[in-house]
MMTF fields as JSON, N, C-alpha, C and O atoms, coordinates in Angstrom:
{
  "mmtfVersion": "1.0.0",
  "mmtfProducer": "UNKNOWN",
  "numBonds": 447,
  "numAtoms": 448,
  "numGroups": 112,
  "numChains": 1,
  "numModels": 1,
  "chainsPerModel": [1],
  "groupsPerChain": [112],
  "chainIdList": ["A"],
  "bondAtomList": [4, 2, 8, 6, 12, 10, 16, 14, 20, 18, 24, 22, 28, 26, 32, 30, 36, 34, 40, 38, 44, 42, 48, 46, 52, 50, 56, 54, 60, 58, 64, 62, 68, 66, 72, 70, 76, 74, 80, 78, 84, 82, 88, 86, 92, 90, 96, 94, 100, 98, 104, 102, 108, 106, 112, 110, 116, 114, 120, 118, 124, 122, 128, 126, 132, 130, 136, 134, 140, 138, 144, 142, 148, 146, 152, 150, 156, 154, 160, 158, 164, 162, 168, 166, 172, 170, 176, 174, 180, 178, 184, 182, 188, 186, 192, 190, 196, 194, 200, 198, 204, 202, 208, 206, 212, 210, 216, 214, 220, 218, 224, 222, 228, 226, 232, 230, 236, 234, 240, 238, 244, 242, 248, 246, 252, 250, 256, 254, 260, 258, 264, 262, 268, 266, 272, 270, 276, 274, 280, 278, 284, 282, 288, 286, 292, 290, 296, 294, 300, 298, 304, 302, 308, 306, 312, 310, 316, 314, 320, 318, 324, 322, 328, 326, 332, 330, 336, 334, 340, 338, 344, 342, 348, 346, 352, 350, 356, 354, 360, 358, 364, 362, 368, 366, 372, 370, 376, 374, 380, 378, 384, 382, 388, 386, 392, 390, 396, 394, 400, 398, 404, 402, 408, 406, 412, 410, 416, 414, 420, 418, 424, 422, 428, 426, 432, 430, 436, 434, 440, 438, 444, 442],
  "bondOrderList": [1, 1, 1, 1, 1, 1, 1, 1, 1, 1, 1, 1, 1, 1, 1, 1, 1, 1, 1, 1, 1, 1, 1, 1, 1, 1, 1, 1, 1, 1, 1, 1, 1, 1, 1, 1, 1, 1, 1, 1, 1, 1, 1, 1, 1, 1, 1, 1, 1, 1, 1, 1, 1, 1, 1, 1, 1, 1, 1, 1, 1, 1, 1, 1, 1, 1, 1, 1, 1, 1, 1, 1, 1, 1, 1, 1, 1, 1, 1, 1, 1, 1, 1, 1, 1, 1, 1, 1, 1, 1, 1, 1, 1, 1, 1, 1, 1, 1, 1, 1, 1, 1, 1, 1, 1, 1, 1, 1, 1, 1, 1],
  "groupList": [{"groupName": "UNK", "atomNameList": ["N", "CA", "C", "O"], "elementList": ["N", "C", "C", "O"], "formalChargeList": [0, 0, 0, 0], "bondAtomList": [1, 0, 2, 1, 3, 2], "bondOrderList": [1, 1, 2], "singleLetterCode": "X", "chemCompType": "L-PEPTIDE LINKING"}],
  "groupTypeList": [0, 0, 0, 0, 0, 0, 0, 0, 0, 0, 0, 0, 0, 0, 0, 0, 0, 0, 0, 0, 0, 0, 0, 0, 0, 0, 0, 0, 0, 0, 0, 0, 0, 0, 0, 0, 0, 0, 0, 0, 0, 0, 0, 0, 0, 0, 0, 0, 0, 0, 0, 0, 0, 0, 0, 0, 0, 0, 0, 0, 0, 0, 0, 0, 0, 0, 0, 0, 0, 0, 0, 0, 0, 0, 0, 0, 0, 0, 0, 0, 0, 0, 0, 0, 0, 0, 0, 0, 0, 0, 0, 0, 0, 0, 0, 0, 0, 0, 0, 0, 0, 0, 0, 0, 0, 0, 0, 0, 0, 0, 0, 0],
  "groupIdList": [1, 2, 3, 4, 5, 6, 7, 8, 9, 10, 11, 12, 13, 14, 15, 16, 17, 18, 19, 20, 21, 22, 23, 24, 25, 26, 27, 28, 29, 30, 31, 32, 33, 34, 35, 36, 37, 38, 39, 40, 41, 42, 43, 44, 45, 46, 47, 48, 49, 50, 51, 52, 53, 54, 55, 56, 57, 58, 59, 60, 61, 62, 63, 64, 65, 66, 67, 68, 69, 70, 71, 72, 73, 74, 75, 76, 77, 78, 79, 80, 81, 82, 83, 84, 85, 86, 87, 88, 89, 90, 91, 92, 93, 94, 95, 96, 97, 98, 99, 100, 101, 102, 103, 104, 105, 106, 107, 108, 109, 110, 111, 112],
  "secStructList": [7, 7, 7, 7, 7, 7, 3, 3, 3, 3, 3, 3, 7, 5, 7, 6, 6, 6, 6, 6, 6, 2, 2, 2, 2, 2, 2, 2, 6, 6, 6, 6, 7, 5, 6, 6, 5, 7, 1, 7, 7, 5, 7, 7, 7, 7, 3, 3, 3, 3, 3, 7, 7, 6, 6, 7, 7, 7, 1, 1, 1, 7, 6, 6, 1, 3, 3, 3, 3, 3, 7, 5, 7, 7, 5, 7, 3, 3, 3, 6, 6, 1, 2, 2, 2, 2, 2, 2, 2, 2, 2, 2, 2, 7, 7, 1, 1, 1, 7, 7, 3, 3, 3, 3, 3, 7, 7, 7, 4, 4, 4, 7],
  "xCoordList": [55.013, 55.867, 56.837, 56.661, 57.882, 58.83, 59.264, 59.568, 59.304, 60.406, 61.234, 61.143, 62.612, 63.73, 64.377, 64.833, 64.24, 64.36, 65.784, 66.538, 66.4, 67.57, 68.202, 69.329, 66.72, 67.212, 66.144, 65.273, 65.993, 65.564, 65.359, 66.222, 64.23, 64.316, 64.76, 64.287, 65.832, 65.903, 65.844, 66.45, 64.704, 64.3, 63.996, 63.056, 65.061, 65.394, 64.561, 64.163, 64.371, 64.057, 65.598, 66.364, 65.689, 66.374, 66.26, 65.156, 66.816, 66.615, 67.266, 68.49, 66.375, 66.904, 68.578, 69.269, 69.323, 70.513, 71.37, 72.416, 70.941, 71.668, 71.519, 72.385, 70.343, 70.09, 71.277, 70.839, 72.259, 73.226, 73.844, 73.328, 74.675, 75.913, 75.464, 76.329, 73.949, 73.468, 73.409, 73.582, 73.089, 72.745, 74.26, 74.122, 75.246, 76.628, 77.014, 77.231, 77.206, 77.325, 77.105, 77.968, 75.655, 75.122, 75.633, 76.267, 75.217, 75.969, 77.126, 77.529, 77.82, 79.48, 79.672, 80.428, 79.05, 78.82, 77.89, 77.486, 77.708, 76.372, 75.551, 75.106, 74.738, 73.075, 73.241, 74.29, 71.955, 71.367, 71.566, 71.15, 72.418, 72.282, 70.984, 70.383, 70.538, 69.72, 70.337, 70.845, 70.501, 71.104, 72.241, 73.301, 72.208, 73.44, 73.776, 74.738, 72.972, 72.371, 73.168, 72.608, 73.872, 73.905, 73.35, 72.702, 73.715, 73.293, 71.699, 71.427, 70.886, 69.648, 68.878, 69.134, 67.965, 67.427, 66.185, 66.094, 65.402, 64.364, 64.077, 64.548, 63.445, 63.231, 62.069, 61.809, 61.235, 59.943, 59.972, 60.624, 59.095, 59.228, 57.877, 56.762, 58.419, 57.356, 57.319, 58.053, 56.829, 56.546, 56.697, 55.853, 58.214, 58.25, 57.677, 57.636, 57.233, 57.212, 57.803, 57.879, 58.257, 58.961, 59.371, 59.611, 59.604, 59.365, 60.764, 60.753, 61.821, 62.782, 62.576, 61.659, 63.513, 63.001, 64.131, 64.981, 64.547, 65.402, 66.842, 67.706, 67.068, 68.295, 68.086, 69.233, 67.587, 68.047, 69.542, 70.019, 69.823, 70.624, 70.018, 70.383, 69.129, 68.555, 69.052, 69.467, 69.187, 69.949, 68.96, 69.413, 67.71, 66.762, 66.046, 66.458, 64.964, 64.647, 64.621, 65.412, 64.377, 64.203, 63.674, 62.522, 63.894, 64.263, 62.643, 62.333, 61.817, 60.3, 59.61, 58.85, 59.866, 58.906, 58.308, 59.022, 57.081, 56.777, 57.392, 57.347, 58.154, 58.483, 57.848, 57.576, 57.657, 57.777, 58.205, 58.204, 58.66, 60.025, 59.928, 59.096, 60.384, 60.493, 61.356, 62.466, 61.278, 62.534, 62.039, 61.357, 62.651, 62.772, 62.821, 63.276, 62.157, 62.735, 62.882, 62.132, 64.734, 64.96, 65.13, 65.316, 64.96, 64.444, 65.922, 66.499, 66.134, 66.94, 67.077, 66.995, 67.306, 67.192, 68.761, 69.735, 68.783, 70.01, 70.174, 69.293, 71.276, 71.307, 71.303, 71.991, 70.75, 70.672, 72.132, 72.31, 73.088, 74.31, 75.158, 76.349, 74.645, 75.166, 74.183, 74.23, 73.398, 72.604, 73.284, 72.923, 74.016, 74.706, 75.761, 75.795, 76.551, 77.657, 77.125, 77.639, 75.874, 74.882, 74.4, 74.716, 73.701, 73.505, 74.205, 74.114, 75.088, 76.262, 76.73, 76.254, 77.28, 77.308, 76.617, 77.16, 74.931, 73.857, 74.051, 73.762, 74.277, 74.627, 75.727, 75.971, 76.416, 77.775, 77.534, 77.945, 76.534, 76.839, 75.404, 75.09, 74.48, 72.847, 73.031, 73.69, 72.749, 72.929, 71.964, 71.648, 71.063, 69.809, 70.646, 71.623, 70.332, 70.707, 70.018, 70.655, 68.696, 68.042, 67.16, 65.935, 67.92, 67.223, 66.498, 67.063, 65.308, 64.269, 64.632, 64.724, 65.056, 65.374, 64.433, 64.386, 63.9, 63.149, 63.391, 63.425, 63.648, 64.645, 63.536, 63.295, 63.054, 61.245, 62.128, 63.03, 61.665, 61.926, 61.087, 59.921, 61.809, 61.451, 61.162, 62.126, 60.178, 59.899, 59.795, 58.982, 60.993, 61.527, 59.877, 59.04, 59.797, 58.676, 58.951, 58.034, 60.109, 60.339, 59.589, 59.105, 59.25, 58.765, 57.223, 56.69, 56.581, 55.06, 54.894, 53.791],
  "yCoordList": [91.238, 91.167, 90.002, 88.82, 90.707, 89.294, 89.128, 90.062, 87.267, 87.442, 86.821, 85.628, 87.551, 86.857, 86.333, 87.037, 85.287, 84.672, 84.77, 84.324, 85.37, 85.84, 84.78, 84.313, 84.638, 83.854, 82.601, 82.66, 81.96, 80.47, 80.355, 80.784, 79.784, 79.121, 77.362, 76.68, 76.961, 75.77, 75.133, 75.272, 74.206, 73.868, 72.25, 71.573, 71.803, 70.544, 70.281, 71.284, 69.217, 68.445, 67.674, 67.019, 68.062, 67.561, 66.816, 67.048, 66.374, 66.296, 67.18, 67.29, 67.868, 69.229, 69.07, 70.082, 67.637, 67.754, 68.3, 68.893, 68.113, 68.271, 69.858, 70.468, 70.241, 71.188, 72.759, 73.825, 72.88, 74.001, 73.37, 73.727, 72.647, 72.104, 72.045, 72.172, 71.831, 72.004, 73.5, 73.736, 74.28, 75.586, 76.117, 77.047, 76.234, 76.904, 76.373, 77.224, 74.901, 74.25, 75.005, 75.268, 75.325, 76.027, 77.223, 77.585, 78.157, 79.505, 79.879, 81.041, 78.772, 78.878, 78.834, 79.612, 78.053, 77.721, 79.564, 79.6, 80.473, 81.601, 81.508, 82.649, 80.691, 80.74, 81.567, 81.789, 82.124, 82.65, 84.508, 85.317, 84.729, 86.512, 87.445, 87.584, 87.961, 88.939, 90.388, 90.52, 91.447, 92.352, 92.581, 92.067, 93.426, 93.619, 92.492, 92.651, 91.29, 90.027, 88.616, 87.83, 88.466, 86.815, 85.613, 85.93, 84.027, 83.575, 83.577, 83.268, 84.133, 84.302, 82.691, 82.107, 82.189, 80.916, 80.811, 81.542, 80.067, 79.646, 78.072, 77.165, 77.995, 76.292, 76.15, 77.143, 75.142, 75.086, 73.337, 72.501, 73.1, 71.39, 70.895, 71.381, 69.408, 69.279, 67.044, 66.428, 66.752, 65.142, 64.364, 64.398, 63.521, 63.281, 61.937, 61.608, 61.219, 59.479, 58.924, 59.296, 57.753, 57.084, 55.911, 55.817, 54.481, 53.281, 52.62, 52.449, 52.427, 51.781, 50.665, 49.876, 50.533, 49.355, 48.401, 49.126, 47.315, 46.163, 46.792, 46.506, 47.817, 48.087, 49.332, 49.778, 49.94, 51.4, 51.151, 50.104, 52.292, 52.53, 53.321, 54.49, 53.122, 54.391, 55.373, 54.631, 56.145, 56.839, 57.029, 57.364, 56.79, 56.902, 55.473, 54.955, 54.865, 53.462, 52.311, 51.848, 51.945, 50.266, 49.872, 50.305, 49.304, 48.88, 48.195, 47.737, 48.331, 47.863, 48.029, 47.137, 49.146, 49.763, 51.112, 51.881, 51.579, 52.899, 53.468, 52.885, 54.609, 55.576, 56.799, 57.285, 57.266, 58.977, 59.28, 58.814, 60.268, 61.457, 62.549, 63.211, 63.08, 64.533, 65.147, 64.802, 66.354, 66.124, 68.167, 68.626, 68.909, 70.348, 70.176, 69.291, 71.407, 72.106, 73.55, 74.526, 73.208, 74.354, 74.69, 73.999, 76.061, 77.191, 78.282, 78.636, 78.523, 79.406, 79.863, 78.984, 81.325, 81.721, 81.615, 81.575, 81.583, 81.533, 82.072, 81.899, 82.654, 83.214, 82.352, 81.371, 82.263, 81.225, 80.721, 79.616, 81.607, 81.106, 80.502, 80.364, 80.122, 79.406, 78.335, 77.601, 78.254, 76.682, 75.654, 74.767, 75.238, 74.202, 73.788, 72.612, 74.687, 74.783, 74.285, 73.421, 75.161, 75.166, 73.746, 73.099, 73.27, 71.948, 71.067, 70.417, 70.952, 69.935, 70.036, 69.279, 70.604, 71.023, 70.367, 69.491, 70.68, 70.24, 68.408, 67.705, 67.788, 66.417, 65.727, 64.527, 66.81, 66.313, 66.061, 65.041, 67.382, 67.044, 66.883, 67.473, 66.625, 66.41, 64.54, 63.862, 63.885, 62.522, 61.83, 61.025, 61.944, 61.277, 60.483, 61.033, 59.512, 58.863, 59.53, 59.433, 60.187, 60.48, 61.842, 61.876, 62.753, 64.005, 64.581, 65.319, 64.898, 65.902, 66.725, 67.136, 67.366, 69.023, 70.084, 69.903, 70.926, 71.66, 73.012, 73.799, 73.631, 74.058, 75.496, 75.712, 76.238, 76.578, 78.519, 79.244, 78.581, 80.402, 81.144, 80.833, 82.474, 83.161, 84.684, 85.397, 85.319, 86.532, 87.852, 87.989, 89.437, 89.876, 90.634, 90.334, 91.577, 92.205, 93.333, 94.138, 93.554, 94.569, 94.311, 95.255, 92.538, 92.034, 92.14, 91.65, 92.968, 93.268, 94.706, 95.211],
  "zCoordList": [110.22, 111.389, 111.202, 110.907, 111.463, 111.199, 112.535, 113.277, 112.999, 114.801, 114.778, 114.49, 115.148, 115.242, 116.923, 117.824, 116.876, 117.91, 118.202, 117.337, 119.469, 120.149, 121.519, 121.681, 122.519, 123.345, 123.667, 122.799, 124.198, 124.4, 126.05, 126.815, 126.482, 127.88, 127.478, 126.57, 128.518, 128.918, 130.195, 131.258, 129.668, 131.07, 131.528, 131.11, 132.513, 132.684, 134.215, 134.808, 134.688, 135.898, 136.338, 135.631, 137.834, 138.141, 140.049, 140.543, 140.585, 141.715, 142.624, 142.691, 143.389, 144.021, 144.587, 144.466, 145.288, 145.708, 144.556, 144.821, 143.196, 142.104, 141.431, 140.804, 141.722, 140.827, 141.471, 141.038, 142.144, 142.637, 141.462, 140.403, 141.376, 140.368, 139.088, 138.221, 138.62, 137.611, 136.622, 135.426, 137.766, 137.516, 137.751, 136.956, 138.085, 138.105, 136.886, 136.023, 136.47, 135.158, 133.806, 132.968, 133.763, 132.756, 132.552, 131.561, 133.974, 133.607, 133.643, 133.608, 133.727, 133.621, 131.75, 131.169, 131.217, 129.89, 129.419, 128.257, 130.016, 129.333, 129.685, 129.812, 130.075, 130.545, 131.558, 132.163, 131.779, 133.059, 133.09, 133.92, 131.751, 131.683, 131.874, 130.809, 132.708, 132.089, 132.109, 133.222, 131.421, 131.487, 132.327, 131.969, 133.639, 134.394, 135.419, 136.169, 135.484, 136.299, 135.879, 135.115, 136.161, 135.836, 136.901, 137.898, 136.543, 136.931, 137.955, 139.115, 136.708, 136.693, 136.272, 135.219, 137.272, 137.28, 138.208, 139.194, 137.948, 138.587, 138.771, 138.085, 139.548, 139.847, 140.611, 141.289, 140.711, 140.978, 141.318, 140.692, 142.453, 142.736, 142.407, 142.598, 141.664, 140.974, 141.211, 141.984, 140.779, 140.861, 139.387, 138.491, 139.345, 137.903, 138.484, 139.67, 137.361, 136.704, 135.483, 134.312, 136.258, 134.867, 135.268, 136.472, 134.253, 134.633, 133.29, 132.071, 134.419, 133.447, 132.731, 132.958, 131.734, 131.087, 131.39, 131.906, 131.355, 131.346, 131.288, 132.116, 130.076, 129.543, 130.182, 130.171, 130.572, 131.381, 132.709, 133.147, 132.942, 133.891, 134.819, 134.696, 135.821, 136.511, 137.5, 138.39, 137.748, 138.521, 139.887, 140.981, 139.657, 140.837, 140.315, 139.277, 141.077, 140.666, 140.601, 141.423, 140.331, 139.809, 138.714, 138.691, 137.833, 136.3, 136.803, 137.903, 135.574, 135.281, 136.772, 137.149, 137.607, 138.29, 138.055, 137.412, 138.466, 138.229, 138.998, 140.082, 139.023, 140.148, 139.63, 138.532, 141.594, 141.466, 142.462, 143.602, 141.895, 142.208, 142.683, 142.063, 143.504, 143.742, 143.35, 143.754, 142.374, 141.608, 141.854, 142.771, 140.748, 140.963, 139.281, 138.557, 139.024, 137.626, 137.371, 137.372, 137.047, 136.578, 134.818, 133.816, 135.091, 133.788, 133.974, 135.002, 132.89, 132.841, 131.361, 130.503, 130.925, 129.849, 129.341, 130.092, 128.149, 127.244, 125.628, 124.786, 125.403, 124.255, 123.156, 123.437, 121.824, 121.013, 120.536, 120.023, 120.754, 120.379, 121.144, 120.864, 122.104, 123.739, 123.952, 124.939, 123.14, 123.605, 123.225, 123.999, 122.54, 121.922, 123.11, 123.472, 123.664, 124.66, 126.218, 126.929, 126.508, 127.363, 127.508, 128.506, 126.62, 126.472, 126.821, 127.862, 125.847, 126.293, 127.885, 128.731, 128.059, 129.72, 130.504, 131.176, 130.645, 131.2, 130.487, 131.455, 129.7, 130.053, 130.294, 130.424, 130.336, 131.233, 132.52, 133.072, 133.374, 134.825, 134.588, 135.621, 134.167, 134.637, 135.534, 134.745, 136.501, 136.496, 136.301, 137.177, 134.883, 134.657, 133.466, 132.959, 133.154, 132.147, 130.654, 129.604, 130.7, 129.51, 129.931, 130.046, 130.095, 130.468, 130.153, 129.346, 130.194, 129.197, 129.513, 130.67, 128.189, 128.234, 127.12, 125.903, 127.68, 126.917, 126.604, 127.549, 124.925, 124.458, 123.884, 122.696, 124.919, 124.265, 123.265, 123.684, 122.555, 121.903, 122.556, 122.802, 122.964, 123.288, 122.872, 123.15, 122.326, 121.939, 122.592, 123.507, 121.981, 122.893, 122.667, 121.816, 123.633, 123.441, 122.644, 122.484, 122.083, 120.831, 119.809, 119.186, 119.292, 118.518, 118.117, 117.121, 119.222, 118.906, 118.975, 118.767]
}
């Protein structure tokens, strides 16, 4: 069996005021196709942590405190030849200074 990987989930945390402008961002860039469907997305609320360091810029925070966050993460699928574009995009308008973005392959079910 060979799998050729076509499209990709990417999936960022953001803070829910942000995540509309986030998600138009992307699929203005391709993300979010599914067949006759665009701007196809999901988002789920979730509790980040994270503790700046001296030299951070935080956009939520305080520099050498723990925070947590209520933040949202969105998922949205993308074609492998639009992640690069997609990406970039998403740190243009993401306002985290250091975004985790997770870039996962996805297998079509033709493939089994």
């Amino acid at each position: 069996m060979q799998l050729k990987i076509k499209k990709v989930k990417i999936s960022v945390t953001i803070p829910l005021e942000r995540v509309k402008e986030l998600r138009n961002a992307m699929c203005k860039e391709g993300a979010g196709i599914i067949g006759n469907y665009t701007y196809c997305s999901i988002y789920t609320k979730c509790k980040g942590t994270f503790k700046p360091s001296n030299d951070a810029h935080p956009y939520i925070g305080t520099k050498n405190k723990l925070e947590f966050v209520e933040e949202v993460k969105l998922e949205i699928n993308c074609d492998v030849e639009k992640v690069k574009n997609v990406v970039k995009k998403l740190r243009e308008v993401h306002p985290y200074e250091e975004p985790v973005i997770n870039i996962i392959p996805l297998l079509d079910e033709s493939s089994f």
